[in-house]
C-alpha angles and dihedrals in degrees: 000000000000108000112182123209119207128203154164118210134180120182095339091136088136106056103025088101089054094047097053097033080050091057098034085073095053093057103260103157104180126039110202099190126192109197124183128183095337114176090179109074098256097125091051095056091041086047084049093048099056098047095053123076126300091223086062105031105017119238097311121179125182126194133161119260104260093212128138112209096294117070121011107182091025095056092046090048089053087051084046098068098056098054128101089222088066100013083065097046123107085204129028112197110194099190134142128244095257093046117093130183110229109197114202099195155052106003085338102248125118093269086066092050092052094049088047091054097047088256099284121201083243137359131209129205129192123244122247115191122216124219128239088245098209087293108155104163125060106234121184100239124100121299090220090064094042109054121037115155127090144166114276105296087234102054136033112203097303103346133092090187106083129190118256139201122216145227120205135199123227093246094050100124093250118205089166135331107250118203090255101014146017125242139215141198112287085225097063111131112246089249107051089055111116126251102259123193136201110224083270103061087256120131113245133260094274082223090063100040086045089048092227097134103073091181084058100030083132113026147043145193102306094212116117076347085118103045088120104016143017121200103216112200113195095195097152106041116167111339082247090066094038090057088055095046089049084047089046098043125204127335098203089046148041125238082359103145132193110240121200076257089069095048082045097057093044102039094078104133084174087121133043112208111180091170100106086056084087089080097045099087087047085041097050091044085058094040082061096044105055083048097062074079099098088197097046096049087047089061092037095054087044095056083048088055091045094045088054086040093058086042091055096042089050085044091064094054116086097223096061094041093059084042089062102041080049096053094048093049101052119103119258086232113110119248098258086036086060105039088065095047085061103053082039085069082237092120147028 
């Protein structure tokens, strides 16, 4: 089975080598990268990656987003589609770096997953956001080891409808890839639409396959939505490596910027959840291995130094100083959570 994964990337360097070995073990066969006005390094060890060979990296292919100012990550998804690399796939995975696909079942890889679910045309698994952890400083070893506490898989901060990612099958009557779900024509007779599953084998809410419900176009009730996979999203990370998102802005679009609202919502440790440790020592195995590259650990080690250098740079100017002091302050609560502590008299 050849399973694709898609991505946009701007300065990950450091955590590029996690994210492939990651996938790797899930079964993910092909990397199809968009990079765009990377500093740290991030362009030179995907360029390294795709020309070394396919039984240590996997098939990696790297290409410049071919975006003009508008849409970073759409543009890239509609250049996607025409491409072998994902015109060949059984499967085609569009996920982020600091997304990873925690499988729950089987062997735990993405072919156990599809079994799990009948072998749908696309499947779609709910988000669950980790927390920061208390976690300053950046340190180069995996992010799944590092950070294990989230809100309540259920329910994210006042909502029980939580964003997915998707898997799609090679036969799913594809209009256009969208950065959490496919769509379809809206004149596709009721009985050509694909067979479309939760992360739990369930069929989706119809509002949402259909894509009716524009205030849930890309998510649905978490709830027995992660029998057989969990997406976790690792948007935070260490507050070193929130301070250079927040300096890098948003790889999907432009002039998007990351308030302290954004680090609230996600920066909820109520919940510890240790079940994507099953991958580390695996993970740690690959990680080695990939590093036996001398070419690739040197540009490995050089996006890490980059990464602390821009820390450190950010780290000089008053604004992001203050930044960081205030996001380390703030409460774990989540905003609305808060917010009725508060009235509750329960805190300050």
């Amino acid at each position: 089975m050849r399973i694709t994964a898609v991505t946009c990337v701007k300065n990950e360097g450091p955590f590029l080598l996690e994210w492939i070995a990651f996938n790797r073990l899930l079964g993910v066969t092909d990397f199809l990268f968009y990079s765009n006005d990377c500093t740290d390094g991030t362009d030179a060890l995907l360029d390294a990656l795709a020309a070394g060979p396919e039984e240590a990296f996997g098939h990696v292919v790297h290409l410049p987003n071919p975006a003009k100012g508008r849409n970073y990550q759409m543009e890239a998804l509609k250049d996607a589609a025409r491409r072998p690399i994902v015109k060949r796939a059984d499967w085609v995975w569009i996920a982020d770096v600091d997304e990873f696909l925690n499988i729950h079942v089987g062997d735990h890889t993405i072919p156990a997953l599809i079994a799990a679910c009948g072998d749908p045309q696309a499947i779609s698994v709910s988000f669950q956001f980790f927390a920061n952890c208390g976690v300053d400083g950046f340190h180069d070893r995996p992010v799944i080891e590092q950070f294990t506490r989230s809100h309540n898989p259920d329910l994210w901060c006042d909502q029980t409808a939580i964003e997915v990612k998707s898997l799609m099958r090679r036969d799913f009557p594809l209009k256009y890839f969208g950065a959490h779900r496919p769509f379809f024509r809206e004149d596709l007779p009721r009985e050509n639409m694909p067979v479309w599953t939760d992360g739990a084998g369930r069929r989706v809410p119809h509002k949402f396959l259909i894509a009716a419900n524009p205030r849930r176009i890309r998510k649905f009730p978490a709830h027995g939505a992660r029998r057989f996979a969990t997406l976790n999203h690792y948007a935070l990370r260490s507050l070193d490596s929130y301070l250079v998102k927040n300096d890098r802005g948003d790889v999907n679009r432009e002039n998007r910027a990351f308030d302290d609202s954004y680090w609230r919502e996600r920066n909820d440790p109520a919940w510890e959840d240790l079940s994507i440790q099953r991958y580390v020592p695996a993970l740690r195995a690959a990680l080695d291995k990939m590093k036996e590259d001398p070419n690739i650990r040197a540009l490995h080690a050089n996006c890490v130094r980059l990464h602390k250098a821009k820390r450190d740079e950010l780290m000089a100017q008053p604004a992001y100083a203050q930044m960081y002091h205030h996001l380390k302050a703030l409460p774990t609560q989540p905003p609305t959570e808060y917010a009725l502590m508060q009235e509750l008299g329960l805190a300050s």
